[in-house]
N, C-alpha and C positions, 0 to 999 in steps of 0.2 A: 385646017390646023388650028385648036384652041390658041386661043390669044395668053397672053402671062397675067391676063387683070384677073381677076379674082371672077368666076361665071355671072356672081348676080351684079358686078357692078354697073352693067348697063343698063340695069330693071328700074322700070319708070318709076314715078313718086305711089305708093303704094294708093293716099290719097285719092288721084284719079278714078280708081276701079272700086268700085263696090264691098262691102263687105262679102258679102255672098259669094264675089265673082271671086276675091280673095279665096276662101275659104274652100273654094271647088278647084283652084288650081292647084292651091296646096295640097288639098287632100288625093289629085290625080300624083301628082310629083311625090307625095310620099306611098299611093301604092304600086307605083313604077320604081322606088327605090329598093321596096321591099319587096317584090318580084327579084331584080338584079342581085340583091341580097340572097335571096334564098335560091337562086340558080346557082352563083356562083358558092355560095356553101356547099350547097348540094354535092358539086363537083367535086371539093375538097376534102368532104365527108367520106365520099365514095370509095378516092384515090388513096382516101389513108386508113377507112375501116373494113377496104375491101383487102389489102395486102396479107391482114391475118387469113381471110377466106382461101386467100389465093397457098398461101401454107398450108391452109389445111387440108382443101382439097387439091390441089395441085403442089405437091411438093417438091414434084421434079423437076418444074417451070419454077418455082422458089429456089431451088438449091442448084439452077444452073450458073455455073460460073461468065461472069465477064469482068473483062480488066481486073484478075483477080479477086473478086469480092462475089459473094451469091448476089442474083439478081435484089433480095431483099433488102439484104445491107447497100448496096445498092443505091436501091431504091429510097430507103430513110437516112442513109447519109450523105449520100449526093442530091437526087434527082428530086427531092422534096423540094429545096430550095430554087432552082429555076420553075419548076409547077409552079409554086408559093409566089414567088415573083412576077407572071404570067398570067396567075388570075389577081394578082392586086393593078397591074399595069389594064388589065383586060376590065374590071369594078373601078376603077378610075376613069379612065377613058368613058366607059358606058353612062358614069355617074355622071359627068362633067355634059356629058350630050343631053341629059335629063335638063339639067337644070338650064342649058343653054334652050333647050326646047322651052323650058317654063318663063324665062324670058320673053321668049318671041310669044310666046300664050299671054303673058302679061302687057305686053306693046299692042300687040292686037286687041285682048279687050280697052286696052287703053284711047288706043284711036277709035273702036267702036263709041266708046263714050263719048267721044271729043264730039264725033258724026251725028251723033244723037241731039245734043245739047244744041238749042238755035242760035 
């Protein structure tokens, strides 16, 4: 269970670690964000530019009724918003394990330093 402190507040004094060591954690931590980014767009793209698809070619799975409304309407008046919700809880959560990982990347090289030094 994430803690309520902010992810990076327990990240060592950046001074310890190297520039270099800096610069490759970071640059891991931002293409592990932009991976989670573009997956969960991906999903969101899909779910919302496939609905026209699904009208066009399947109109009869569009215009099937539930709870009174066509599946589409449906779909963009209801069922958007728990999706919507689901992959932001779902890009939070994943976010939050990144940066908690890039911590422990940063304590590790940290004490590797420490190891180092006589």
């Amino acid at each position: 269970m994430p803690s309520n402190s902010p992810p990076l507040a327990n990240a060592p004094n950046p001074a310890s670690i190297t520039e270099a060591e800096a610069e490759k954690i970071t640059s891991l931590v931002m293409r592990r964000q932009l991976a989670l980014s573009l997956r969960v767009a991906s999903v969101f793209f899909v779910l919302l530019f496939g609905l026209p698809l699904v009208n066009l070619y399947a109109p009869a799975l569009a215009n099937t009724s539930i709870l009174g409304f066509t599946l589409t309407w449906l779909t963009l008046g209801v069922l958007v918003y728990p999706i919507t919700v689901a992959l932001s809880y779902y890009f939070v959560r994943n976010s939050d394990a990144i940066e908690a990982d890039c911590v422990q990347i940063t304590q590790a090289a940290r004490s590797e330093t420490h190891e180092a030094q006589p």
